[in-house]
C-alpha positions in Angstrom: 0.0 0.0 0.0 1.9 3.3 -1.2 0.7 6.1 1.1 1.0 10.0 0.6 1.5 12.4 3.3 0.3 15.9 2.4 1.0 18.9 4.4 -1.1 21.5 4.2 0.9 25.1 5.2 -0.9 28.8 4.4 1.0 31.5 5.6 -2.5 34.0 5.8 -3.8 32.4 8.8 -6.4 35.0 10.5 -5.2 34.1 13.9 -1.4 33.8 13.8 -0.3 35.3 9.8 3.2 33.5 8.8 3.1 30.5 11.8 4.8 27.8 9.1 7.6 30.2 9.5 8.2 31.0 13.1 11.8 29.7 14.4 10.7 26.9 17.1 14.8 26.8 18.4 16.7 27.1 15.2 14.1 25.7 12.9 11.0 26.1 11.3 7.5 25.0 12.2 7.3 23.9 9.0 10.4 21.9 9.2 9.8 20.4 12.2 6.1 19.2 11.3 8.2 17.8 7.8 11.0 16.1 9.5 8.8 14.6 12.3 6.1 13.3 9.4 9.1 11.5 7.9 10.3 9.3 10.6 7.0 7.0 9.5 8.6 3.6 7.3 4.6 4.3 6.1 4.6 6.8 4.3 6.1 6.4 0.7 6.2 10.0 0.3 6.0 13.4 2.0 4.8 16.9 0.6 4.0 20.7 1.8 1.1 22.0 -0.4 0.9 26.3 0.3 -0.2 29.1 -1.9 3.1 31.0 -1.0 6.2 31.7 -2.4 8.1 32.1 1.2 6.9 29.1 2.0 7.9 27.3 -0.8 11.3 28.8 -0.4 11.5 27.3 3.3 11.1 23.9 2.2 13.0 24.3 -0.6 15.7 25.3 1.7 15.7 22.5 4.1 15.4 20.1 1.3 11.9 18.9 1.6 9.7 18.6 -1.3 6.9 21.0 -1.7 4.1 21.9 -4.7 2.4 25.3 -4.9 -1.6 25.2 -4.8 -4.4 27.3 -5.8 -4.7 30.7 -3.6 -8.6 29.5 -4.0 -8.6 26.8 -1.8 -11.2 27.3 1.5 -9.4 24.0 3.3 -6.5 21.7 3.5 -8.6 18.9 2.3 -9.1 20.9 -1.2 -5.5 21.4 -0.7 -4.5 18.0 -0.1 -6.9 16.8 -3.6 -4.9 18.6 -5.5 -1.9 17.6 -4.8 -2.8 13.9 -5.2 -3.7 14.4 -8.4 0.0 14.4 -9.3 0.3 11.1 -7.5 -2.0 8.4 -8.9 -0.1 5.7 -7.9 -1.1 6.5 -3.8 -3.8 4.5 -2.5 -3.8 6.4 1.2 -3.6 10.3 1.5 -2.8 11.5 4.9 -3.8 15.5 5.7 -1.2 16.3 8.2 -1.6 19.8 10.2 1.1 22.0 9.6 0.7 23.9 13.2 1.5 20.8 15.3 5.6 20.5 14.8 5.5 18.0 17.8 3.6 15.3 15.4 4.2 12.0 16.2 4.9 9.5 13.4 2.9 6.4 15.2 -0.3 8.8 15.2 0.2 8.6 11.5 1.0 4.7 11.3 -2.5 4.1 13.5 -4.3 6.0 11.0 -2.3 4.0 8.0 -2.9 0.5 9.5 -6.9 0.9 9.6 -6.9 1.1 5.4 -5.7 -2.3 5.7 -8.9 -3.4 5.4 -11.2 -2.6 2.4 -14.1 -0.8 4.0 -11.9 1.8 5.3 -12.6 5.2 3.1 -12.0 7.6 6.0 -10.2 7.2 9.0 -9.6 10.1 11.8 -7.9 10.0 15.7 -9.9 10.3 19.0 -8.6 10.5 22.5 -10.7 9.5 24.9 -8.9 11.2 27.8 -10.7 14.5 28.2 -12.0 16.5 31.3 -15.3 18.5 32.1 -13.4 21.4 31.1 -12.7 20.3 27.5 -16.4 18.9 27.3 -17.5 22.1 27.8 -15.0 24.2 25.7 -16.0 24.4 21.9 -12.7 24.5 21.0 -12.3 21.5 21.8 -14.4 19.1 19.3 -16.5 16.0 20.2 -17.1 12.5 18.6 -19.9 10.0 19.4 -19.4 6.4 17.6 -21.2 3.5 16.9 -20.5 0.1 17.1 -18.1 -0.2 14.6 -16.5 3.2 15.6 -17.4 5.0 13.0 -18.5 8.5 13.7 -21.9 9.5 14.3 -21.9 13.0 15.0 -18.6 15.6 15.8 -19.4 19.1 17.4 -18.2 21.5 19.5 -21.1 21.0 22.0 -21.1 18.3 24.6 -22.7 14.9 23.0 -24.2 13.6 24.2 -25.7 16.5 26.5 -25.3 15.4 30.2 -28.5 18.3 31.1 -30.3 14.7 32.5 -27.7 12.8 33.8 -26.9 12.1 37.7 -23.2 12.6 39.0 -19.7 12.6 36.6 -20.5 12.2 32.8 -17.1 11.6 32.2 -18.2 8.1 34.3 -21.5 7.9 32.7 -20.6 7.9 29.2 -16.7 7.5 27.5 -16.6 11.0 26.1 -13.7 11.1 23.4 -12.2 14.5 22.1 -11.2 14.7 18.4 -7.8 15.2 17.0 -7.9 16.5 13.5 -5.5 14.3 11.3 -7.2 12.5 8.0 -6.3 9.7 6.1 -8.4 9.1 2.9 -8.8 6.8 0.2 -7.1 8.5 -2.6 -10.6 8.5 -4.8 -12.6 9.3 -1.8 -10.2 12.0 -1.1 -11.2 13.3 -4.5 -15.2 12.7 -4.4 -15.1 14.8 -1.2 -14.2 17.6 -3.0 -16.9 17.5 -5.2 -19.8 18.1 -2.1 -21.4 20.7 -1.5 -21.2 22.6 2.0 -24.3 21.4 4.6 -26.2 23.7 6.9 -24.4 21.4 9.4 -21.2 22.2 8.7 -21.8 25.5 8.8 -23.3 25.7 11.9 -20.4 23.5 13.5 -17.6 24.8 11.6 -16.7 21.3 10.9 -15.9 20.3 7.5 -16.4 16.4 8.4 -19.9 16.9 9.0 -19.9 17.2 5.5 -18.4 14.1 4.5 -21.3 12.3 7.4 -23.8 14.1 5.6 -23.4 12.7 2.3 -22.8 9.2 3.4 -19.0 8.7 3.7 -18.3 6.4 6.9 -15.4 8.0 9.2 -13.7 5.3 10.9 -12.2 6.8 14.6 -9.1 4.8 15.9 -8.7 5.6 19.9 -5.7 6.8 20.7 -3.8 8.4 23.7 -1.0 10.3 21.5 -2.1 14.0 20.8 0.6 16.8 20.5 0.1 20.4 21.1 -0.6 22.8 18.1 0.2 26.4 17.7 -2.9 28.0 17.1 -2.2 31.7 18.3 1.2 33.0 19.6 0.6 32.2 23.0 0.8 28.9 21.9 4.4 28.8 21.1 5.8 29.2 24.4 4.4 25.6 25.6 6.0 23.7 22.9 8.9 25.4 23.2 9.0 23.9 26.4 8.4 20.4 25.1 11.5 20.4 22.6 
């Protein structure tokens, strides 16, 4: 199975302009989400797919490969399509956030080994190790499963609502928070971006609901791996701390 890893990286992000470039201790964010992507013997291939030229340069720089993308693009997942296109040979694409230069490589080989088997179109991580606080904060998004853990629902609200439960929910019900790293089949990866936005995904500012909506299955693999992103500046400080 020959799996692509695709990078999305903009430098015009609303809340933190330029992040891909920040120096995170004598390299780039950018970099370090690149070099930390490779250390998976899963991935046949890694790329950065961005819409600028300085960030282009940076990868060019540090010797990693990189394609530019349409400026058009509303998501990484539009992103990550086109880039595939220019690898037909993949079976797997893997979205990998380009604000999380901690990434660890076995959160990307849990997400490859599920596509072993055939019914897998869409896979996605969950951590089930969450507290009241995070339940509660809609920054932090929510997955209820079925059976087969596939997603039923993601939102920023806590699902299920605990309103009529007695005592802890967290001991009532196995809550799990959502990290957002996607691995697709490579012509699923391409119907996707061929739907057309829901009311629910607007609402949620989710672009999975989407993908729920029209019928694609998301398959969740648990997990206790999750690394910090930087998401604003005042994230920076606390990975610093972790390199």
């Amino acid at each position: 199975m020959k799996v692509l890893g695709v990078i999305p990286a903009r430098f015009d992000s609303t809340r933190f302009p330029g992040k891909p470039l920040i120096d995170l201790k004598g390299k780039t964010m950018i970099q370090r989400v690149y070099e930390g992507a490779k250390k998976s013997s899963l991935l046949t291939e890694v790329i950065v797919a961005t819409d600028d030229q300085r960030i282009y340069d940076e990868v060019i720089r540090f010797g990693g490969l990189v394609r530019m993308t349409k400026i058009s693009h509303t998501s990484g997942t539009d992103r990550c399509a086109e880039v595939a296109k220019e690898f037909p040979e993949m079976d797997v694409i893997i979205n990998i956030q380009g604000d999380e230069p901690l990434v660890d490589f076995r959160q990307l080989e849990l997400l490859i080994d599920v596509f072993q088997r055939a019914e897998t179109v869409i896979a996605t991580l969950g951590n089930p190790s969450l507290s009241m606080a995070d339940i509660e904060n809609p920054n932090r998004i929510k997955v209820v499963l079925n059976k087969h853990n596939e997603a039923l629902y993601f939102s920023r609200s806590a699902v299920p609502n605990f309103v009529h439960s007695k005592g802890n929910p967290i001991e009532n019900y196995p809550y799990m928070r959502h990290i957002g790293l996607y691995a697709y089949r490579a012509q699923t990866l391409q119907e996707l971006t061929t739907l057309q936005p829901t009311a629910l995904e607007k609402i949620e500012s989710l672009e999975q609901l989407r993908w729920l909506y029209h019928g694609y299955p998301i398959q969740v693999v648990e997990t206790n791996l999750e690394t910090p992103n930087i998401d604003v500046p005042e994230d920076v400080k606390k990975v610093l701390a972790l390199l």
